[in-house]
PyMOL Python script that loads the backbone (N, CA, C, O; Angstrom):
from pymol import cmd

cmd.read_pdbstr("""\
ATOM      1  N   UNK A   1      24.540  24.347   3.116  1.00  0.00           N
ATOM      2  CA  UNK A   1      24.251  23.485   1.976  1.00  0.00           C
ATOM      3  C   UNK A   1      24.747  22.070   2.229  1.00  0.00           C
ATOM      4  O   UNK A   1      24.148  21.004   2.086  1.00  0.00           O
ATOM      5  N   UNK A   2      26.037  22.326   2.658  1.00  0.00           N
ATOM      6  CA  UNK A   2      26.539  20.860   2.760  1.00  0.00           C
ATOM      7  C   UNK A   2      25.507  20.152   4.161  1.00  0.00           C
ATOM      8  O   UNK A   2      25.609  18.932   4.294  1.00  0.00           O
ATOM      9  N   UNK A   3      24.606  20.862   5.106  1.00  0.00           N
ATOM     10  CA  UNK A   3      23.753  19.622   5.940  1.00  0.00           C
ATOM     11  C   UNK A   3      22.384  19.983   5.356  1.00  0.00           C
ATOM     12  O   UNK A   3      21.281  20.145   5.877  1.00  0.00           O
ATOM     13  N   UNK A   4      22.769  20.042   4.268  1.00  0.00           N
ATOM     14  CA  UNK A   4      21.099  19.391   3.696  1.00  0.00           C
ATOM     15  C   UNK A   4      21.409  18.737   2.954  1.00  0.00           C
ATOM     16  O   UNK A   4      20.643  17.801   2.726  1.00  0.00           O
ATOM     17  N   UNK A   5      22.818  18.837   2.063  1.00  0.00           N
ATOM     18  CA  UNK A   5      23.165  17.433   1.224  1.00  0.00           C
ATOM     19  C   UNK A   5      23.221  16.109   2.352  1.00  0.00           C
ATOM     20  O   UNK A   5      22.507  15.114   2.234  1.00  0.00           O
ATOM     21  N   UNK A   6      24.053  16.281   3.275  1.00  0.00           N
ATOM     22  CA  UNK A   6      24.161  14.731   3.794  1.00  0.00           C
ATOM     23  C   UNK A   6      22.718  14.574   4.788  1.00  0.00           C
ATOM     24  O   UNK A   6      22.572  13.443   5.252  1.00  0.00           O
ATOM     25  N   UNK A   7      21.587  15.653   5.174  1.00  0.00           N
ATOM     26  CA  UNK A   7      20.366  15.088   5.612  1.00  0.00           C
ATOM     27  C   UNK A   7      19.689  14.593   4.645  1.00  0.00           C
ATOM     28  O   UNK A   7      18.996  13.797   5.277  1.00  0.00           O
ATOM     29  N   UNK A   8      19.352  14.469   3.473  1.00  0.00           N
ATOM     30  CA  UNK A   8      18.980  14.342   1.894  1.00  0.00           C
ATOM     31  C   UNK A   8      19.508  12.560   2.192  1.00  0.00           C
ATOM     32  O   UNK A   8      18.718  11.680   2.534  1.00  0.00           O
ATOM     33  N   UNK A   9      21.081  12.338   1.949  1.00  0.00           N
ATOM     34  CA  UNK A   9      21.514  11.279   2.014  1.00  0.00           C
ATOM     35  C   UNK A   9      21.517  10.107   3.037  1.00  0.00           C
ATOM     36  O   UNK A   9      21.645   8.892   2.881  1.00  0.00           O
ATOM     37  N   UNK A  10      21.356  10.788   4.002  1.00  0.00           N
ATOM     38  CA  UNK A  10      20.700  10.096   5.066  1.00  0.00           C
ATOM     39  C   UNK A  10      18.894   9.470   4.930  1.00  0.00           C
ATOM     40  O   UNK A  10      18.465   8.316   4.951  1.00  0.00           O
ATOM     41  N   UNK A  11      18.402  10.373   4.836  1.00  0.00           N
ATOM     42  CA  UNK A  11      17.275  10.226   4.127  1.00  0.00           C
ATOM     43  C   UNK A  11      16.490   9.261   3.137  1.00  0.00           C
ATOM     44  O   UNK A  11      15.380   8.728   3.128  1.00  0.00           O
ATOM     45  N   UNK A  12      17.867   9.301   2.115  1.00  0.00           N
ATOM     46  CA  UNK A  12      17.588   8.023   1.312  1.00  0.00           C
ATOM     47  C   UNK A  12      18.300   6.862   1.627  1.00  0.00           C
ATOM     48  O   UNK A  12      18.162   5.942   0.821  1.00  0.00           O
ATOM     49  N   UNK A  13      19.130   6.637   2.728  1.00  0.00           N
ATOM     50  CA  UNK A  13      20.173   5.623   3.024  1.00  0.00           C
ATOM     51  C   UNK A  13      18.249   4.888   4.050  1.00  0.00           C
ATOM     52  O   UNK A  13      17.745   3.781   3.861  1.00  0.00           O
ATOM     53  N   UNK A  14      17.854   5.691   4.738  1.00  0.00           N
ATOM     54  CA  UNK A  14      16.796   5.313   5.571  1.00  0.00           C
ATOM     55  C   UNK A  14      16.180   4.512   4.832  1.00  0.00           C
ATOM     56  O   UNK A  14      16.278   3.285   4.840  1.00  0.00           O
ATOM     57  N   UNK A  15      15.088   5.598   3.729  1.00  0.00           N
ATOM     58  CA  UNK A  15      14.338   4.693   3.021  1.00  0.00           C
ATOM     59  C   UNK A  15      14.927   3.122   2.181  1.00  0.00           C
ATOM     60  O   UNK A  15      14.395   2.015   2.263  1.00  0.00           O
ATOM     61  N   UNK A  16      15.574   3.321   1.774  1.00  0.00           N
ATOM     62  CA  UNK A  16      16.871   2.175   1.038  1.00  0.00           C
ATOM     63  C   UNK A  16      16.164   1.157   1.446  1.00  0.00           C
ATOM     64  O   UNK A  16      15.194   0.468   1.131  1.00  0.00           O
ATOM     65  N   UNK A  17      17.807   1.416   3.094  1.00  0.00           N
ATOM     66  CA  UNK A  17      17.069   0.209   4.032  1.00  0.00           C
ATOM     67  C   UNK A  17      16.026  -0.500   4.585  1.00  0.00           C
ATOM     68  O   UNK A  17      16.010  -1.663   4.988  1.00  0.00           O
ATOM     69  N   UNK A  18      14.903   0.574   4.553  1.00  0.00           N
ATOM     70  CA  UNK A  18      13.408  -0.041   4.688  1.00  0.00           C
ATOM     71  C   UNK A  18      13.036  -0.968   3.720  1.00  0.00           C
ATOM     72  O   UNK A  18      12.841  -2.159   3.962  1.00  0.00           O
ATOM     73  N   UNK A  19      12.929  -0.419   2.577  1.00  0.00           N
ATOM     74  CA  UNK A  19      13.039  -0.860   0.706  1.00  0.00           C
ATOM     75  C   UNK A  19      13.179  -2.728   1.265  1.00  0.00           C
ATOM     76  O   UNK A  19      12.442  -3.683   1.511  1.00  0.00           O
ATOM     77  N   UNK A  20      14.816  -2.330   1.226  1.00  0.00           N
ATOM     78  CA  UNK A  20      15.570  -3.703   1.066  1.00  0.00           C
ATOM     79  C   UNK A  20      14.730  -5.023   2.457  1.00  0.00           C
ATOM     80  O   UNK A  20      14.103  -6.070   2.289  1.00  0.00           O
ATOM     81  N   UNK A  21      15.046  -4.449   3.413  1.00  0.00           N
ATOM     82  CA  UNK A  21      14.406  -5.143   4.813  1.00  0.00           C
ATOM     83  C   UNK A  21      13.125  -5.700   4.448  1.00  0.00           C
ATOM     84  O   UNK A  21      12.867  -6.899   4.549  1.00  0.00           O
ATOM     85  N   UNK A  22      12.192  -4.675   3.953  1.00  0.00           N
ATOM     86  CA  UNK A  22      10.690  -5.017   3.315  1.00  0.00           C
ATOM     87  C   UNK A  22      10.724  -6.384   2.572  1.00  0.00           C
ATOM     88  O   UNK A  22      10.455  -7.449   3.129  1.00  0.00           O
ATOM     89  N   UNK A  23      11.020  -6.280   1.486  1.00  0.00           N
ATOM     90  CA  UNK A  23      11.741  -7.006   0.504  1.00  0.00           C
ATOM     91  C   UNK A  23      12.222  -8.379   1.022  1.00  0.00           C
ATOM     92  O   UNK A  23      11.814  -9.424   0.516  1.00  0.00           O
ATOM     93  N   UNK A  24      12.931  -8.353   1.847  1.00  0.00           N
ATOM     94  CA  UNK A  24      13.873  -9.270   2.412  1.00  0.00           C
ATOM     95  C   UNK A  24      13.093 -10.434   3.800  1.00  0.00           C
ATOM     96  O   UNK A  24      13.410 -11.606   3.998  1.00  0.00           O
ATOM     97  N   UNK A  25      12.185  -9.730   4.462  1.00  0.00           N
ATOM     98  CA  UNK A  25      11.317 -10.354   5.242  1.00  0.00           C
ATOM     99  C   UNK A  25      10.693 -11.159   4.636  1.00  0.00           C
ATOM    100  O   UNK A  25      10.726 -12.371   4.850  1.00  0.00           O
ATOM    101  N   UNK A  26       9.628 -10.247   3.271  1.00  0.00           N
ATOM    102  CA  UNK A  26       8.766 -11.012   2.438  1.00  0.00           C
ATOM    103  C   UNK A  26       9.259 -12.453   2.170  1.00  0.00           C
ATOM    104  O   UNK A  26       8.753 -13.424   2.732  1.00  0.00           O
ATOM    105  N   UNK A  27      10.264 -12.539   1.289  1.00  0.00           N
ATOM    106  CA  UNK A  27      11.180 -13.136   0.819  1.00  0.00           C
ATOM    107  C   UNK A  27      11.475 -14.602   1.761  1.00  0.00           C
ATOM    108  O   UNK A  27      11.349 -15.796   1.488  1.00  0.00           O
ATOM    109  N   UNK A  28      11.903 -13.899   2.928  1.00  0.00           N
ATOM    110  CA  UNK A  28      12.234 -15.166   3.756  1.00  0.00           C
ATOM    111  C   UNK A  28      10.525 -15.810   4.397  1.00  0.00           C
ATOM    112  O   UNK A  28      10.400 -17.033   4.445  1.00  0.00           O
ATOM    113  N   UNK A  29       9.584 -15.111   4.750  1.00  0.00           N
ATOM    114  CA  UNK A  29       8.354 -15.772   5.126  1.00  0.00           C
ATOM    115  C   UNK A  29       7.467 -16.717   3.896  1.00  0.00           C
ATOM    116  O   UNK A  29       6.562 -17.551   3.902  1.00  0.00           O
ATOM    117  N   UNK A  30       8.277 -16.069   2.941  1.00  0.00           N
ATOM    118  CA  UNK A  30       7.595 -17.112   1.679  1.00  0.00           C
ATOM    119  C   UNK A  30       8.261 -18.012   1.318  1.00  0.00           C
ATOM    120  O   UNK A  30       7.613 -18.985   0.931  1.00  0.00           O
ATOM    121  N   UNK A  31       9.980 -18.147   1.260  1.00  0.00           N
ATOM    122  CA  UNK A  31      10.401 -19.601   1.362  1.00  0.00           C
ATOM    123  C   UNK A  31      10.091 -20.623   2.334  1.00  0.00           C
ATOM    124  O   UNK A  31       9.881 -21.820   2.139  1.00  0.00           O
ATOM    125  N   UNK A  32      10.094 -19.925   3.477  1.00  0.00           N
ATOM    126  CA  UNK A  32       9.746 -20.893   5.001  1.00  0.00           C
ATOM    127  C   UNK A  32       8.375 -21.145   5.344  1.00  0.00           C
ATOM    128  O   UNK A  32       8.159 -21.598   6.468  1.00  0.00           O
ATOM    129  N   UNK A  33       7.674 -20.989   4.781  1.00  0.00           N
ATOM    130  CA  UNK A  33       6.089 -21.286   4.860  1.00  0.00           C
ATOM    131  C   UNK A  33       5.468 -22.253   4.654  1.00  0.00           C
ATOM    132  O   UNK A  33       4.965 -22.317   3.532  1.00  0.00           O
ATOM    133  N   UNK A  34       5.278 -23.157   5.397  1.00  0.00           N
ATOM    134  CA  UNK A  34       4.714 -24.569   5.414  1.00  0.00           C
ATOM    135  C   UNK A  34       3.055 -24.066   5.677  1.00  0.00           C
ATOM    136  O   UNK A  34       2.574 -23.339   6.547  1.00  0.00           O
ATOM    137  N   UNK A  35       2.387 -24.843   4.445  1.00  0.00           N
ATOM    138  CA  UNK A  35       0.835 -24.232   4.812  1.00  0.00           C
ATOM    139  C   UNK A  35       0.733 -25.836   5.578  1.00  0.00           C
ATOM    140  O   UNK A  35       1.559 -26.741   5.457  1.00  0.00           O
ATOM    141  N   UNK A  36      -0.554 -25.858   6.393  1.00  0.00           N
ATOM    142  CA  UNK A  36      -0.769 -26.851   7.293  1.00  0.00           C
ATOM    143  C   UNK A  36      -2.500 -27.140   6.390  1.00  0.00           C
ATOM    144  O   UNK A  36      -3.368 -26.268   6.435  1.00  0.00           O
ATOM    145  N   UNK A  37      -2.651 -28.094   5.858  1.00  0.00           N
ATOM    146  CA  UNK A  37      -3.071 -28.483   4.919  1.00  0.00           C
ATOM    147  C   UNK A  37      -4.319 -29.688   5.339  1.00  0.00           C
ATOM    148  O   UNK A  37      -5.463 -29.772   4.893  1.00  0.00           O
ATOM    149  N   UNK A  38      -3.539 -30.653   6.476  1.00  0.00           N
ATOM    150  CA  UNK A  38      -4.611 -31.420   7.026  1.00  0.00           C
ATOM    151  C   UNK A  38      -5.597 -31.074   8.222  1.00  0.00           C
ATOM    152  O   UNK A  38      -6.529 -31.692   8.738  1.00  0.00           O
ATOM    153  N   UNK A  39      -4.924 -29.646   8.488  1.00  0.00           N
ATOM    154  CA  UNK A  39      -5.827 -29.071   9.723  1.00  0.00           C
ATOM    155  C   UNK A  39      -6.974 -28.301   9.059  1.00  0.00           C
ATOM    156  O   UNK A  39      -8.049 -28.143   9.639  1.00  0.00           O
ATOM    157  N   UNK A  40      -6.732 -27.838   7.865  1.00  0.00           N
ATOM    158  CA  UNK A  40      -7.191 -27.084   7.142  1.00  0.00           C
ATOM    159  C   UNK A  40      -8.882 -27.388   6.882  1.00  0.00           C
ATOM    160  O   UNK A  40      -9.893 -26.709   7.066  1.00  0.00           O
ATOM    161  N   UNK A  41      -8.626 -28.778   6.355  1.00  0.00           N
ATOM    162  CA  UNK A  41     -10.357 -29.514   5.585  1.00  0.00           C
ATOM    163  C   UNK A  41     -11.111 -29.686   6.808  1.00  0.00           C
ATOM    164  O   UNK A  41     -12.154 -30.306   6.599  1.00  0.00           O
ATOM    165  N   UNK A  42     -10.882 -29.239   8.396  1.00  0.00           N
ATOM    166  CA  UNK A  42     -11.852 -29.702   9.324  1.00  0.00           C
ATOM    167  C   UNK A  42     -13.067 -28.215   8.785  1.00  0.00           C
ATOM    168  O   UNK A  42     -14.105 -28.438   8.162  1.00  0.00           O
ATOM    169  N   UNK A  43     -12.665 -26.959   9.152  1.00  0.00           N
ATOM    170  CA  UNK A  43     -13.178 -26.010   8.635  1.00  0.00           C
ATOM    171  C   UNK A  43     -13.215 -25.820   7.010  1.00  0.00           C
ATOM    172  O   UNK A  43     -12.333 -26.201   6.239  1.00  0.00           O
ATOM    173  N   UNK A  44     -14.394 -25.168   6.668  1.00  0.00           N
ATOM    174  CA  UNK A  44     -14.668 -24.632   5.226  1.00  0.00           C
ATOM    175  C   UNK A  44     -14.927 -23.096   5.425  1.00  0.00           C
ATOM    176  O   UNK A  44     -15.626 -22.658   6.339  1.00  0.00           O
ATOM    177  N   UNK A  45     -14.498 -22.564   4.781  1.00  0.00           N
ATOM    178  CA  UNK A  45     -14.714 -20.993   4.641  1.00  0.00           C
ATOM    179  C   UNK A  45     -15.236 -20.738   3.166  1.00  0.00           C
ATOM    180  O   UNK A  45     -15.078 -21.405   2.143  1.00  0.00           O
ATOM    181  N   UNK A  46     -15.777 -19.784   3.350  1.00  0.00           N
ATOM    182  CA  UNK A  46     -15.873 -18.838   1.716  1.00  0.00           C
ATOM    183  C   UNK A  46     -14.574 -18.620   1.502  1.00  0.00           C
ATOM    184  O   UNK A  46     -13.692 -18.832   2.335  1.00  0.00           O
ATOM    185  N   UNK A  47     -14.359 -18.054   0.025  1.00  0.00           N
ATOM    186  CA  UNK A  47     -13.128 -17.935  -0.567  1.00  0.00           C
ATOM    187  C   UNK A  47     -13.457 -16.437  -0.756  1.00  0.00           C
ATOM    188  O   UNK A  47     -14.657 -16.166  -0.699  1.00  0.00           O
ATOM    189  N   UNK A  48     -12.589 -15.407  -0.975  1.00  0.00           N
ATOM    190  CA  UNK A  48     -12.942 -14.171  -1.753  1.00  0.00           C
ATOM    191  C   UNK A  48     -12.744 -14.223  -3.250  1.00  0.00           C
ATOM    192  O   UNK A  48     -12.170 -15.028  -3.983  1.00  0.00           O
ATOM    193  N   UNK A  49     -13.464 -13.002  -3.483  1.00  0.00           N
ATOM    194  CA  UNK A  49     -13.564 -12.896  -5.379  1.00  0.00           C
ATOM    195  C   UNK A  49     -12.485 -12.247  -5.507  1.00  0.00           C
ATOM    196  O   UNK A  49     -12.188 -12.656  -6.629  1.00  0.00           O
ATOM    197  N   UNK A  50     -11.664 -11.552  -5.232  1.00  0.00           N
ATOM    198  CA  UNK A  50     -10.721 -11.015  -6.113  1.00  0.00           C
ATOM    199  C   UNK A  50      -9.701 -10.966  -4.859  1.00  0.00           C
ATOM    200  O   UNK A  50     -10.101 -10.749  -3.715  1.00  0.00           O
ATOM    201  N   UNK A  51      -8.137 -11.223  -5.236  1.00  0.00           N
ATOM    202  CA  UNK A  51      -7.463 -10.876  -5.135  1.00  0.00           C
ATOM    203  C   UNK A  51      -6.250  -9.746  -5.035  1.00  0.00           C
ATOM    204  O   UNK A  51      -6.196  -9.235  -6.153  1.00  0.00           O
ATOM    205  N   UNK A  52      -5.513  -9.296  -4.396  1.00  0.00           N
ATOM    206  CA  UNK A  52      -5.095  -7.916  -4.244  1.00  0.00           C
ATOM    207  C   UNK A  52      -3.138  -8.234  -3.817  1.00  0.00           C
ATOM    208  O   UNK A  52      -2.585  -8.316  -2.720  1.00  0.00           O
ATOM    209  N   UNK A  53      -2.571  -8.339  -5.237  1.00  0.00           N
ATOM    210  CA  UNK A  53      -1.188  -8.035  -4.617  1.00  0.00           C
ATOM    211  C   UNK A  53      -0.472  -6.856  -4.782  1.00  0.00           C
ATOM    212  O   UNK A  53      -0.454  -6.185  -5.814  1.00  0.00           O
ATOM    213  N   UNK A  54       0.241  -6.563  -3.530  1.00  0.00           N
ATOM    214  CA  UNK A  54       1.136  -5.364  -3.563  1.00  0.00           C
ATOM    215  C   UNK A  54      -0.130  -4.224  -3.232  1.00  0.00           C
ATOM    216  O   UNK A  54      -1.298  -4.612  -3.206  1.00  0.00           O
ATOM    217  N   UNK A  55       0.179  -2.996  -3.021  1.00  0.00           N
ATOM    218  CA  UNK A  55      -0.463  -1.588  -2.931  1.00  0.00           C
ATOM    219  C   UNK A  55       0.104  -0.737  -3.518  1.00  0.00           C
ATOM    220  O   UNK A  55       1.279  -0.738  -3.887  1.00  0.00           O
ATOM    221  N   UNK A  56      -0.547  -0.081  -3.629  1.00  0.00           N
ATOM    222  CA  UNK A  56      -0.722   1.293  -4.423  1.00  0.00           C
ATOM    223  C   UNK A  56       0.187   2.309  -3.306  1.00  0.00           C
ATOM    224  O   UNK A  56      -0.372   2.538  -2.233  1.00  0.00           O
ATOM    225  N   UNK A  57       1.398   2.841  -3.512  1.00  0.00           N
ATOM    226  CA  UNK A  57       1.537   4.305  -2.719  1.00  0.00           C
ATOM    227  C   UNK A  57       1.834   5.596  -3.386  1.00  0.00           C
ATOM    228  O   UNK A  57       2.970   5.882  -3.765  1.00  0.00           O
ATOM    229  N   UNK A  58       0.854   6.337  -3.522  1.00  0.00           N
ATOM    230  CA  UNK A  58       1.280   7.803  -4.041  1.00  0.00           C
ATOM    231  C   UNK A  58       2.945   8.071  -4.045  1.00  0.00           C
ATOM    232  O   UNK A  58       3.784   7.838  -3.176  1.00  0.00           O
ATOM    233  N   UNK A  59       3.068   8.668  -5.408  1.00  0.00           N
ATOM    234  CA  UNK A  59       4.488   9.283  -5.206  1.00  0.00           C
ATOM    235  C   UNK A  59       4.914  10.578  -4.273  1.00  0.00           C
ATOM    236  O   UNK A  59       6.006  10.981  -3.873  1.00  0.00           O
ATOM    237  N   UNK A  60       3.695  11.001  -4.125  1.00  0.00           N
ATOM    238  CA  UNK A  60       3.424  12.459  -3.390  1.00  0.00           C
ATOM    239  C   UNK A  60       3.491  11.961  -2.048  1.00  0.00           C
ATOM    240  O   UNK A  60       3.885  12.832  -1.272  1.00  0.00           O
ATOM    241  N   UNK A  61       3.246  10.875  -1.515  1.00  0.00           N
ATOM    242  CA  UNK A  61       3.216  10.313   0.034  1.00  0.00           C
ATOM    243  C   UNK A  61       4.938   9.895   0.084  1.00  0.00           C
ATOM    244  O   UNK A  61       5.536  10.052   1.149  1.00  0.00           O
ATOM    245  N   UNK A  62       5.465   9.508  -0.797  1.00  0.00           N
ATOM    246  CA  UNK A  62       6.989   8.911  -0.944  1.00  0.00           C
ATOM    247  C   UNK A  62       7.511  10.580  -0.696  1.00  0.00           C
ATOM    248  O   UNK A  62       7.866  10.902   0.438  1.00  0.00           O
ATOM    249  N   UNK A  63       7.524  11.257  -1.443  1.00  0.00           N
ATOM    250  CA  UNK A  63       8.299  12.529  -1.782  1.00  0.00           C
ATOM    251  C   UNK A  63       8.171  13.211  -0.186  1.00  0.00           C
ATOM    252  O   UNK A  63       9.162  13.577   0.444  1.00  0.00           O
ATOM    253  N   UNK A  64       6.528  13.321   0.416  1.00  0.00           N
ATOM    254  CA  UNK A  64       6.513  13.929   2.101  1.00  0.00           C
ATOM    255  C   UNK A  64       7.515  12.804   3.005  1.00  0.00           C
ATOM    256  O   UNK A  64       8.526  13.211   3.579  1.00  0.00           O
ATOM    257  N   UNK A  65       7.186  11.668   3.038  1.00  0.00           N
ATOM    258  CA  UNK A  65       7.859  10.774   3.628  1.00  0.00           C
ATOM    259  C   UNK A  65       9.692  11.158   3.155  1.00  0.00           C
ATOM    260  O   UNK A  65      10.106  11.600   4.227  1.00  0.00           O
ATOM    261  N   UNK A  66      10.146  11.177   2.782  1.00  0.00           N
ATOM    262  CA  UNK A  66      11.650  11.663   2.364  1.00  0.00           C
ATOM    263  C   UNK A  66      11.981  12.611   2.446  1.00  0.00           C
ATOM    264  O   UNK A  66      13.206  12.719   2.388  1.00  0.00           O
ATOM    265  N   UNK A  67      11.253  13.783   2.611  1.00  0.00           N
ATOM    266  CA  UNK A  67      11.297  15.003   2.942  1.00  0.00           C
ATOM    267  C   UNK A  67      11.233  15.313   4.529  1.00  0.00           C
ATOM    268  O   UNK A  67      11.863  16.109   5.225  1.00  0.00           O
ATOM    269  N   UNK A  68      10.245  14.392   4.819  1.00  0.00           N
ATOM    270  CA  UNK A  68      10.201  14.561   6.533  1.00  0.00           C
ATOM    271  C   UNK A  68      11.194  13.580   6.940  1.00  0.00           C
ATOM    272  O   UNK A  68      11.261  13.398   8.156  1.00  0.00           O
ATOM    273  N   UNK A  69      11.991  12.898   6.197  1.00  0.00           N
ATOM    274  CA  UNK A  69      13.322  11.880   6.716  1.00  0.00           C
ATOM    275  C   UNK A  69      14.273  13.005   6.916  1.00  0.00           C
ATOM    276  O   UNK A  69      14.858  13.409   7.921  1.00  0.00           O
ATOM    277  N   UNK A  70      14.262  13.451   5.510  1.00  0.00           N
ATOM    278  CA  UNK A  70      15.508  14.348   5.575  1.00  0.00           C
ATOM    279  C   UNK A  70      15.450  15.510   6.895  1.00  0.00           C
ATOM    280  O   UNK A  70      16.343  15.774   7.701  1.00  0.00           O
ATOM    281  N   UNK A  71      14.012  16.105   6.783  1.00  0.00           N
ATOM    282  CA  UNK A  71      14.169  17.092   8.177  1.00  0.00           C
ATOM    283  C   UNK A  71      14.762  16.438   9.150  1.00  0.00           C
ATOM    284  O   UNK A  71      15.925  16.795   9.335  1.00  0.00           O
ATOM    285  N   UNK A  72      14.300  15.461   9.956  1.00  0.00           N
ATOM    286  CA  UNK A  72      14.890  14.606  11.181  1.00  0.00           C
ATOM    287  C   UNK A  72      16.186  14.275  11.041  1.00  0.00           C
ATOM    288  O   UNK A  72      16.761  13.937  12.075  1.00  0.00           O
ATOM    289  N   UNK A  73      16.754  14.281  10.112  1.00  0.00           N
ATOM    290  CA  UNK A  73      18.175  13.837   9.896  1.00  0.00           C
ATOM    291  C   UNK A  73      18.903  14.923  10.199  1.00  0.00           C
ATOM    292  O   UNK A  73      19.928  14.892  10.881  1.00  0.00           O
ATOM    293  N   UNK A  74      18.275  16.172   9.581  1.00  0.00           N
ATOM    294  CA  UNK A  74      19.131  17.294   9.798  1.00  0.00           C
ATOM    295  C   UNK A  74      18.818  17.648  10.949  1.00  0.00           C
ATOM    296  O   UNK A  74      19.762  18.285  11.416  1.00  0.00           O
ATOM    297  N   UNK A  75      17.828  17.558  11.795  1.00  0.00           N
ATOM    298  CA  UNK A  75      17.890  18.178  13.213  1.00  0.00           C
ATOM    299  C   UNK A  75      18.718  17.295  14.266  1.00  0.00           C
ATOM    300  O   UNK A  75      19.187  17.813  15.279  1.00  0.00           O
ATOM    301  N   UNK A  76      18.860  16.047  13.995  1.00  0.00           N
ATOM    302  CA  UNK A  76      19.985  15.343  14.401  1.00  0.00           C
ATOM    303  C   UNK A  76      21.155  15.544  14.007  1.00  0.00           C
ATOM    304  O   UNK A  76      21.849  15.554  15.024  1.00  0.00           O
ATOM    305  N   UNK A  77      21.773  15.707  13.135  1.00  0.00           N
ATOM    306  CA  UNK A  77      23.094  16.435  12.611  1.00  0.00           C
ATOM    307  C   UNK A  77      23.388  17.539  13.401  1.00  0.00           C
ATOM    308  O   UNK A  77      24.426  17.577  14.061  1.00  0.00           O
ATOM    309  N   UNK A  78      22.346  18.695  13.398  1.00  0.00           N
ATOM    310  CA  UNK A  78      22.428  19.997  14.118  1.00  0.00           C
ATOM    311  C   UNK A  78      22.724  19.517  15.305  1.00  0.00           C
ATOM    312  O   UNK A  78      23.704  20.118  15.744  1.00  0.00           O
ATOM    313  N   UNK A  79      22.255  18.551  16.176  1.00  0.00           N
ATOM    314  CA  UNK A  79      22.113  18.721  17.401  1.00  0.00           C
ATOM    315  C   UNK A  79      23.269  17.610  17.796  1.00  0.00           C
ATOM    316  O   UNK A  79      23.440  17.303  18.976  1.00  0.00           O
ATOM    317  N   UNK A  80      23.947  17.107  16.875  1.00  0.00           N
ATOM    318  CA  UNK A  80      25.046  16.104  17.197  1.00  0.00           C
ATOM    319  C   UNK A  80      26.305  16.812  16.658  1.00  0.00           C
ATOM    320  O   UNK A  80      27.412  16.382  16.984  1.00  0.00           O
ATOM    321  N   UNK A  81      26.135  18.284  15.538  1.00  0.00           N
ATOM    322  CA  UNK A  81      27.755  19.240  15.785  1.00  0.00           C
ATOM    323  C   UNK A  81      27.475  19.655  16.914  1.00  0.00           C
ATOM    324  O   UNK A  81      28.469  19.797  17.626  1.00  0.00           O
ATOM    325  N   UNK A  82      26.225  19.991  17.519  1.00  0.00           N
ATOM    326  CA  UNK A  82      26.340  21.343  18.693  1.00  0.00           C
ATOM    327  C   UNK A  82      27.241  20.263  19.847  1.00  0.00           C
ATOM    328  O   UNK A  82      28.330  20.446  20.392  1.00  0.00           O
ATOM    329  N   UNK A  83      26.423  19.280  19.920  1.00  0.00           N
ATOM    330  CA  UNK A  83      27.243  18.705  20.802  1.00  0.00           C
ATOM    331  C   UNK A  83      28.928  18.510  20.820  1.00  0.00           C
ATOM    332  O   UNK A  83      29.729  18.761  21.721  1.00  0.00           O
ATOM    333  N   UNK A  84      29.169  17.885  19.268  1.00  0.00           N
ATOM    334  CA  UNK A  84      30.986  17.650  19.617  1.00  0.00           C
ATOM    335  C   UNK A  84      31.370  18.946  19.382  1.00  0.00           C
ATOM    336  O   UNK A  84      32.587  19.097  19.488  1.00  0.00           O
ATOM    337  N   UNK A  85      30.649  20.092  19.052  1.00  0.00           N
ATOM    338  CA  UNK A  85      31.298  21.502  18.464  1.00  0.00           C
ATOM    339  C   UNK A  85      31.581  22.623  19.756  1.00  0.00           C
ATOM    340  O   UNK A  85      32.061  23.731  19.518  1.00  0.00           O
TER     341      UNK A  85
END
""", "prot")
cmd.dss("prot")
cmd.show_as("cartoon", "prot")
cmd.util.cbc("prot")
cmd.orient("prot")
């Protein structure tokens, strides 16, 4: 019981950090973003009709994804007592 509690916690320490990193990239590429503005008017493009922020992810894709964290965590645990054990 106790290495499926700390593969579980591992698990979510993973996702967390993805979370936060995600988050945190965004974040910095959108303060530092100089659009280049006079290179821009040589070309004309179409524009699109609709816009799309963020995505959609199933909670059911989150729940497999954390579930298959936690497996890998615990087969690393297993295989890192066998070793110091």
């Amino acid at each position: 019981m106790k290495l499926v509690l700390q593969a579980c916690i591992g698990a979510v320490i993973i996702h967390l950090i993805y979370l936060v990193s995600t988050i945190l990239i965004g974040y910095i590429k959108t303060k530092y973003y100089e659009p280049d503005v006079a290179n821009k008017w040589e070309t004309v493009h179409t524009l699109q009709n609709k816009a799309a922020f963020g995505s959609s992810i199933s909670p059911l894709f989150f729940l497999l994804t954390l579930a298959g964290t936690a497996m890998v965590c615990g087969v690393i645990l297993i295989f890192y007592k066998r070793i110091l054990g």
